[in-house]
MIGUNU-631533 format. One line per 2 residues: number of its first residue (from 1); their letters; for each residue y, x, z of C-alpha. Coordinates in steps of 0.05 Angstrom, whole numbers, plus 5000, padded with zeros to 4 digits. Layout:
! MIGUNU-631533
NUM) A) Y X Z; ...
***
This chain:
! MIGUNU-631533
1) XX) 4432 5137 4856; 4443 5178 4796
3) XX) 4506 5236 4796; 4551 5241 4740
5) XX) 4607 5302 4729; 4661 5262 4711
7) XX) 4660 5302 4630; 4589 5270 4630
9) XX) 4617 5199 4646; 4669 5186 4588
11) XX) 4596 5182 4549; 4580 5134 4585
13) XX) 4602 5054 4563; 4676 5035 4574
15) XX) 4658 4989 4637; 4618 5043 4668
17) XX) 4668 5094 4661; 4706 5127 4730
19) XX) 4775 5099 4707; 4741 5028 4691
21) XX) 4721 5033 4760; 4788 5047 4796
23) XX) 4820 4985 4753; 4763 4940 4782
25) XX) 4767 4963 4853; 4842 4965 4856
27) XX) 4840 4881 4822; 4782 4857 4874
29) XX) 4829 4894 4940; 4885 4851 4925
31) XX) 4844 4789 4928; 4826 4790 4992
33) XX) 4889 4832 5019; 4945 4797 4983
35) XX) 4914 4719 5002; 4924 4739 5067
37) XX) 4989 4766 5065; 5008 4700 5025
39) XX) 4989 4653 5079; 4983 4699 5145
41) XX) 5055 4680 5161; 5049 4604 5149
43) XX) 4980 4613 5193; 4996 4646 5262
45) XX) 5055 4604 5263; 5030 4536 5253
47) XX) 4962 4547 5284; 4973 4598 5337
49) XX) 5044 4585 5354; 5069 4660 5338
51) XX) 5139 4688 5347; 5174 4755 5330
53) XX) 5146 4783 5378; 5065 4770 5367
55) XX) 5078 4784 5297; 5108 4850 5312
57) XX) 5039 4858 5358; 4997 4828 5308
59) XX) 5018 4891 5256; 5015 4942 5307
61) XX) 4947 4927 5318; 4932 4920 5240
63) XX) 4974 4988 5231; 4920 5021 5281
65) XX) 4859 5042 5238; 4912 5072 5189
67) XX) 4940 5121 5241; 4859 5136 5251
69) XX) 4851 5146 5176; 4846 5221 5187
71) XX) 4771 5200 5205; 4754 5200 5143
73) XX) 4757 5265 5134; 4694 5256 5193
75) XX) 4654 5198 5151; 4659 5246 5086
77) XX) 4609 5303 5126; 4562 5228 5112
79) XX) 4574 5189 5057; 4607 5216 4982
81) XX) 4680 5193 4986; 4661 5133 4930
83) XX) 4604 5108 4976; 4661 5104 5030
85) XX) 4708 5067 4991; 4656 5016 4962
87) XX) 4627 4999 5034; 4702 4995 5062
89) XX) 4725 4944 5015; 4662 4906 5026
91) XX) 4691 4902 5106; 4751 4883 5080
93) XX) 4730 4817 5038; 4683 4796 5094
95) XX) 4729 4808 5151; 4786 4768 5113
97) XX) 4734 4712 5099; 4724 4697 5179
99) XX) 4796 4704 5192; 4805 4626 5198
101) XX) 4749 4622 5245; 4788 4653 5301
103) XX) 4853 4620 5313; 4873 4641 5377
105) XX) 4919 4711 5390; 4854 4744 5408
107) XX) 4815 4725 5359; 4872 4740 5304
109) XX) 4877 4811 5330; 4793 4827 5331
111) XX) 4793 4795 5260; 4846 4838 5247
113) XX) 4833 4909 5263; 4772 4895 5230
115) XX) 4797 4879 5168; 4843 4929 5173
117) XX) 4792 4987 5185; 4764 4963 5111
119) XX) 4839 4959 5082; 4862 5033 5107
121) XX) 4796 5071 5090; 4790 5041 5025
123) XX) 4862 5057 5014; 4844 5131 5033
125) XX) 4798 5144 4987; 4814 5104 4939
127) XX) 4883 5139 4933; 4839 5206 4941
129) XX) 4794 5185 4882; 4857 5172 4839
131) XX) 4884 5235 4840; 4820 5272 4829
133) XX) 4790 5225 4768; 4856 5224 4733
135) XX) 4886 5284 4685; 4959 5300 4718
137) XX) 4981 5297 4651; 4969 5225 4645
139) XX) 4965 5207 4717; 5037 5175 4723
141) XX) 5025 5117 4668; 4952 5110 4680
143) XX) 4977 5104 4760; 5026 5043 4738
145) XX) 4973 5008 4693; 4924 5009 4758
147) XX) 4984 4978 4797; 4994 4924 4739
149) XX) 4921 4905 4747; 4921 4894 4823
151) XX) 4981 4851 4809; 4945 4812 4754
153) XX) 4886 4798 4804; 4940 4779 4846
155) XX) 4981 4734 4802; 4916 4696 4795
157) XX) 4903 4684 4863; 4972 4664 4876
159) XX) 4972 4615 4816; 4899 4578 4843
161) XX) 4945 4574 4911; 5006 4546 4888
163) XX) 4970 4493 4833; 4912 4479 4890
165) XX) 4938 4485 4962; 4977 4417 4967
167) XX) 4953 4377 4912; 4886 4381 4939
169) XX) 4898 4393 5008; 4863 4457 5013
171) XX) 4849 4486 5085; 4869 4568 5112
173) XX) 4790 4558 5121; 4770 4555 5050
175) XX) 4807 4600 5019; 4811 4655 5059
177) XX) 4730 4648 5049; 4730 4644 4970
179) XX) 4787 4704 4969; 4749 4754 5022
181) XX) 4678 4733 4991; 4693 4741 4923
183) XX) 4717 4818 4941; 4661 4833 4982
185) XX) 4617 4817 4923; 4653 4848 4869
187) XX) 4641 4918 4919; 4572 4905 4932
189) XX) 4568 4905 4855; 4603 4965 4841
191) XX) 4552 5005 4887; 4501 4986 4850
193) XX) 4529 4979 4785; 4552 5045 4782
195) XX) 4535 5125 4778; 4565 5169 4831
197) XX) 4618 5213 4793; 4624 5280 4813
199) XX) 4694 5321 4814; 4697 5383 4784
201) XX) 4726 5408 4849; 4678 5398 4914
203) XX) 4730 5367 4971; 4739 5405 5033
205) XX) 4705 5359 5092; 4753 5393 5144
207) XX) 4822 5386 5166; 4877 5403 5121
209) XX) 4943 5407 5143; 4986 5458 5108
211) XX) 5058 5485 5123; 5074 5484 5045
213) XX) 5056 5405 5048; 5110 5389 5098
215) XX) 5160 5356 5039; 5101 5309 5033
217) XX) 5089 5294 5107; 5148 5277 5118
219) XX) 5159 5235 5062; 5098 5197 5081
221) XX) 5126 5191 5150; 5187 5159 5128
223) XX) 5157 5114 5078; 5103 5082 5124
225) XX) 5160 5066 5173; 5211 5034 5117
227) XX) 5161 4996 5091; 5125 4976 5149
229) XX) 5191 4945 5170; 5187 4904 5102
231) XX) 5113 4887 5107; 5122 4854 5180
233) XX) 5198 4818 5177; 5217 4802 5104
235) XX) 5160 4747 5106; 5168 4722 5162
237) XX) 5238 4728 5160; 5230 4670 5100
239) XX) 5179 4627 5138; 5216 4622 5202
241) XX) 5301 4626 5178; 5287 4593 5113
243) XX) 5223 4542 5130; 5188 4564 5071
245) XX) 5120 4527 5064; 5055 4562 5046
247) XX) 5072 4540 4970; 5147 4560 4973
249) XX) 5121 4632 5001; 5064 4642 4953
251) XX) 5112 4623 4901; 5159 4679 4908
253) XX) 5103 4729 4920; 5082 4708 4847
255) XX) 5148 4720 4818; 5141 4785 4861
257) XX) 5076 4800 4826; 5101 4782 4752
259) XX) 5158 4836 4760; 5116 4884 4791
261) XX) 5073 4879 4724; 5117 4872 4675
263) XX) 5153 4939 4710; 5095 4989 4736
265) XX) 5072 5012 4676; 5153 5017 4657
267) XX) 5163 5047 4722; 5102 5100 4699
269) XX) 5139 5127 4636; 5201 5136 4684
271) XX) 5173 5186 4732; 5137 5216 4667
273) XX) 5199 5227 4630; 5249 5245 4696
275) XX) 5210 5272 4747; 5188 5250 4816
277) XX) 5265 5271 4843; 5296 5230 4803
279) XX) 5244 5173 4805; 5252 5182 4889
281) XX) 5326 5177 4890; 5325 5124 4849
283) XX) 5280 5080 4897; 5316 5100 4967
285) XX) 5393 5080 4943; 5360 5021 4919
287) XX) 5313 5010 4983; 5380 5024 5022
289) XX) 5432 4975 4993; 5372 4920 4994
291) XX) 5371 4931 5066; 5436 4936 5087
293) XX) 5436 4862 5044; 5376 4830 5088
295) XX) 5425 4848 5141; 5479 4809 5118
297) XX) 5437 4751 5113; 5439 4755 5193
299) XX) 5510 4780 5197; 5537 4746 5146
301) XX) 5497 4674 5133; 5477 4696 5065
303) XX) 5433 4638 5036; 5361 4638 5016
305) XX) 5369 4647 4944; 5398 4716 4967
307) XX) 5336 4734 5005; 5283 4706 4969
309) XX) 5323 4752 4897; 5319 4810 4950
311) XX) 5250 4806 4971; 5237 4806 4888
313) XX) 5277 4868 4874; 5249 4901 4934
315) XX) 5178 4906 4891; 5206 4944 4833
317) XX) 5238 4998 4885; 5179 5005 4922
319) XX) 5132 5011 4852; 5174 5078 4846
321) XX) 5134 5103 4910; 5070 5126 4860
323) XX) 5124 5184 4842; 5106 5208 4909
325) XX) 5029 5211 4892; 5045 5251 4831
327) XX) 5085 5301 4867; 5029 5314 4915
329) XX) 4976 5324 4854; 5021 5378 4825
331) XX) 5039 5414 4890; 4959 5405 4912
333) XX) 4912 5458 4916; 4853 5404 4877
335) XX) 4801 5417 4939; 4856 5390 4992
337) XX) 4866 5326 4957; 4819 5283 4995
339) XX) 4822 5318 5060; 4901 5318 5058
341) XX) 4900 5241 5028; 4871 5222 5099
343) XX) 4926 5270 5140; 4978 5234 5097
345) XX) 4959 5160 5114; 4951 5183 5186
347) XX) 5026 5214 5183; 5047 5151 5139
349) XX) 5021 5105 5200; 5053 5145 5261
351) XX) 5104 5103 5257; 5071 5033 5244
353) XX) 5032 5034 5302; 5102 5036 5354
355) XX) 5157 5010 5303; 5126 4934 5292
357) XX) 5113 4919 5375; 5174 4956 5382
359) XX) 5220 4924 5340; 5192 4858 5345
361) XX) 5221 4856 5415; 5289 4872 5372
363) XX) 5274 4813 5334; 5276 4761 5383
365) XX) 5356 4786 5396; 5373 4817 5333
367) XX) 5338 4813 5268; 5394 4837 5229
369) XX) 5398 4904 5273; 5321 4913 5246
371) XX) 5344 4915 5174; 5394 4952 5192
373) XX) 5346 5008 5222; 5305 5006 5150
375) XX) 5366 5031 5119; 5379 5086 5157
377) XX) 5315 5101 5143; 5317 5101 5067
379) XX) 5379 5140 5075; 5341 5201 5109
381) XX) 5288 5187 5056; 5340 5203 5004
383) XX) 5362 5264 5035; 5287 5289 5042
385) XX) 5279 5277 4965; 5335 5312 4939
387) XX) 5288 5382 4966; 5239 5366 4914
389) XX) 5245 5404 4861; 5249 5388 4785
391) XX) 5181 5419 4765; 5142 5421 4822
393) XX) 5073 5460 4823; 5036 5493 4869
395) XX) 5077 5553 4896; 5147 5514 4877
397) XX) 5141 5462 4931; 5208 5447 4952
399) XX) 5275 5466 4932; 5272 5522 4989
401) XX) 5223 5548 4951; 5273 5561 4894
403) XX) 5332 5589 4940; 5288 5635 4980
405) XX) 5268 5660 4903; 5343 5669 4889
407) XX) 5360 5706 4955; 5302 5757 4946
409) X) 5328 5777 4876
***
């Protein structure tokens, strides 16, 4: 297939176009991904009888090929990082399609780590590709317009759910087909449909993992276990307290979604205009009081309308986490990006492999003591953020960086 430097490629047509490319890929993921978020809770628990703690099992399983996402850096010594990506999401759709067709715990785990092996190496290198196809100076609003148009994709899925599922008594079967199927063949077109774009910087195919990176290790540590403890309870938490219905659940993830878009590209300008600090602060007091909240609702007997506005707000504090990609791309020596974009998800997943089996068990006693824990954890999140400095580049990582500066002088 024919190679393109990406200064070649803005000749090329709009559609065919590297930054054309990342908007499709990043509306056909959610397709697949997000249907089965929408209905996985509503499925394990009225077909295979799941409780806290299978769900937390369930994740920790799913959580798995994302701690192994460092073997990408492997797969890259074989295929160009956009071949990778392309061929992952294609896993991903057809893995998601046959999830119906194993309804037992065993069969939901298999179905699962396989899907989940598309979902975390697409995610890889898609995050890699992102930061290497798009200027810096531009990257934070072009970042929150790729995030509005995996929500769109979304929103539409949601919408054909919500108008379809009852009224014509549509089966987990079906759609999990028509969602995975129509993302596998969106990627199979996108191989072919496609040049292979070349960065101006050649990725290093070995592993990176820098002391001057740390900062960004560790905030990646923190925010794969906070939101990890989202992703697995705050669903569930609404299916099984609250009895929401696969149309009362898919109905707040579209109100989720229509924030989310009418926000990310807002959310874009913000980190442009005040920095990653300020844009990371922002989003760990906010990720903090919310759970402390979800805690109350245990503690306290907060009602659903409580949960379901939390759950809503939650997406707009979380949207703040592309702040965190931007600070690596400044910080980044350009030929680490891909190799330290598969460390990162590796570190990011450390603690979703343990935290979901772990704290389901907590579950089953004390699900307001697991919110609980996700606040603490935003908390130390916060205090990790404040060492980012206001202008960081490479060389002027952290705040240390700044004081050490001062001390010499």
């Amino acid at each position: 297939m024919k190679t393109v430097s990406l200064f070649d490629a803005q000749k090329l047509p709009l559609w065919r176009r590297p930054v054309t490319l990342l908007f499709l890929i990043a509306a056909m993921m959610p397709i697949a991904f997000s249907t089965w978020i929408a209905l996985l809770n509503n499925f394990v628990i009225e077909v295979a009888g799941f409780d806290g703690a299978d769900i937390g099992w369930l994740h920790t399983v799913r959580e798995i090929p994302g701690f192994l996402a460092v073997g990408v850096i492997v797969l890259l010594l074989l295929f160009r990082e956009q071949v990778l990506g392309l061929v992952s999401l294609v896993l991903l759709g057809v893995a998601t399609a046959l999830t119906a067709q194993f309804p037992s715990m065993g069969g939901i785990l298999v179905i699962t780590m396989l899907s989940s092996i598309g979902f975390h190496y697409y995610e890889t290198v898609n995050q890699s590709l992102q930061l290497q196809w798009i200027d810096k100076a531009r990257a934070p609003q072009t970042l929150g317009w790729i995030i509005t148009a995996g929500s769109g994709a979304t929103f539409l899925a949601y919408v054909l759910i919500v108008l379809t599922w009852e009224k014509y008594d549509l089966s987990y079967s079906l759609v999990f087909w028509v969602s995975g199927g129509i993302t596998a063949l969106v990627a199979l077109f996108c191989m072919f449909a496609y040049p292979q774009f070349e960065s101006p910087n050649p990725q290093r195919t070995q592993f990176v993992l820098r002391k001057r990176y740390w900062l960004y290790y560790a905030l990646q540590f923190m925010s794969g276990a906070r939101r990890q403890i989202f992703f697995v309870f705050a669903g569930f938490m609404m299916v099984e307290k609250f009895g929401y219905k696969v149309s009362d659940m898919t109905s707040l993830l579209l109100i989720t979604l229509v924030v989310t878009m009418i926000t990310a590209p807002l959310i874009g300008r913000v980190v442009q205009m005040f920095g990653e600090r300020f844009a990371l602060v922002v989003e760990y007091v906010g990720l903090a009081v919310i759970f402390l909240l979800y805690a109350g609702l245990y503690y306290l007997d907060w009602g659903e309308t409580l949960a379901a506005a939390l759950y809503v707000t939650n997406a707009i504090f979380f949207s703040l986490a592309l702040a965190l990609k931007t600070y690596f791309q400044k910080i980044a020596d350009p030929q680490d990006i891909a190799p330290t974009a598969a460390v990162a998800f590796t570190i990011n997943h450390i603690a979703a492999v343990f935290l979901p089996a772990l704290l389901g068990y907590l579950w089953l006693s004390s699900p307001g003591l697991v919110f609980l824990c996700a606040a603490g954890m935003a908390i130390v999140s916060l205090a990790l953020s404040l060492l980012i400095p206001r202008h960081p580049v490479e060389g002027n990582e952290t705040e240390f960086v700044r004081l050490r500066a001062q001390l010499a002088e």
